[in-house]
N, C-alpha and C positions, 0 to 999 in steps of 0.2 A: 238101343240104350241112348240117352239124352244126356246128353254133359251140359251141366251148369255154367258159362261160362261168363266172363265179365265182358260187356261190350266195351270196347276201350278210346272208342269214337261217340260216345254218349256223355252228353254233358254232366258235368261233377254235380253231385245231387248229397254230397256230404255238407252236412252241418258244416261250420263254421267252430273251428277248434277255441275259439277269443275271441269275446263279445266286443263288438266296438267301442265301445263305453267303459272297458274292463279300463282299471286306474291301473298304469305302469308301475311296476313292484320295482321299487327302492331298497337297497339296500344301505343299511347304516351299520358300519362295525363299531364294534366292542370297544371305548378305549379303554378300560380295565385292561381286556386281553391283550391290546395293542402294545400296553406299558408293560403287561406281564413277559409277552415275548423279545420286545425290544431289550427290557431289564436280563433275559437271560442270557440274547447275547453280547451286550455289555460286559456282563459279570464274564462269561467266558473269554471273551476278548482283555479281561483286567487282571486275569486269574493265570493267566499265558504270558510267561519269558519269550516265548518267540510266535511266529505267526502260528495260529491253532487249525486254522484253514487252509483244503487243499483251493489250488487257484481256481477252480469252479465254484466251491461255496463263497471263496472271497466273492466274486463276481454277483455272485447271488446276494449277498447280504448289501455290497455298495449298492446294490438297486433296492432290494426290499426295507432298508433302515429307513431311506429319504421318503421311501413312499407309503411307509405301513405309518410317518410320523406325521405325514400329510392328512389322517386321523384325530390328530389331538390338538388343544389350543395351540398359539402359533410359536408363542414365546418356548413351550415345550418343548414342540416340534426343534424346532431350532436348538436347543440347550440339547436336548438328545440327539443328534445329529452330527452338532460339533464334539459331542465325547464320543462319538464310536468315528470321528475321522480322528482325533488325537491318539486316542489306541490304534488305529490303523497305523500314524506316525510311527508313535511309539515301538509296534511292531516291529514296522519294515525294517528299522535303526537297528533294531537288536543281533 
């Protein structure tokens, strides 16, 4: 009986999975979607007497707001940015 087996000291004789020339895939987000989600957590953050977050989502959203804003024009960015640190203020105060 003959077993099939792969020689594993034979040079790679596979295609090439990505053409040299393939043009590198960009990605460009949404800023609809970018404003739709920053807008929700805003409004939850506006909508709360006191912190609405446990200390891991806090952690998460202070990284994800500055960076999902770095998406939209600049002056936005920025105007969105300084209201969800001012409800952060607001918060911690409460």
């Amino acid at each position: 009986m003959t077993r099939n087996q792969l020689d594993l000291f034979q040079a790679d004789e596979q295609p090439e999975l990505f053409p040299e020339d393939a043009a590198p895939i960009v990605y460009r987000a949404d800023p609809d979607r970018i404003r739709l989600r920053l807008a929700r957590i805003l409004a939850e953050a506006r909508a709360s007497e006191r912190m609405p977050w446990d200390s891991e989502r806090l952690r998460l959203y202070r990284r994800l707001v500055p960076q999902m804003s770095m998406w939209l024009p600049e002056e936005e960015a920025a105007q969105l940015t300084f209201e969800f640190e001012q409800e952060l203020e607001r918060l911690k105060a409460a």
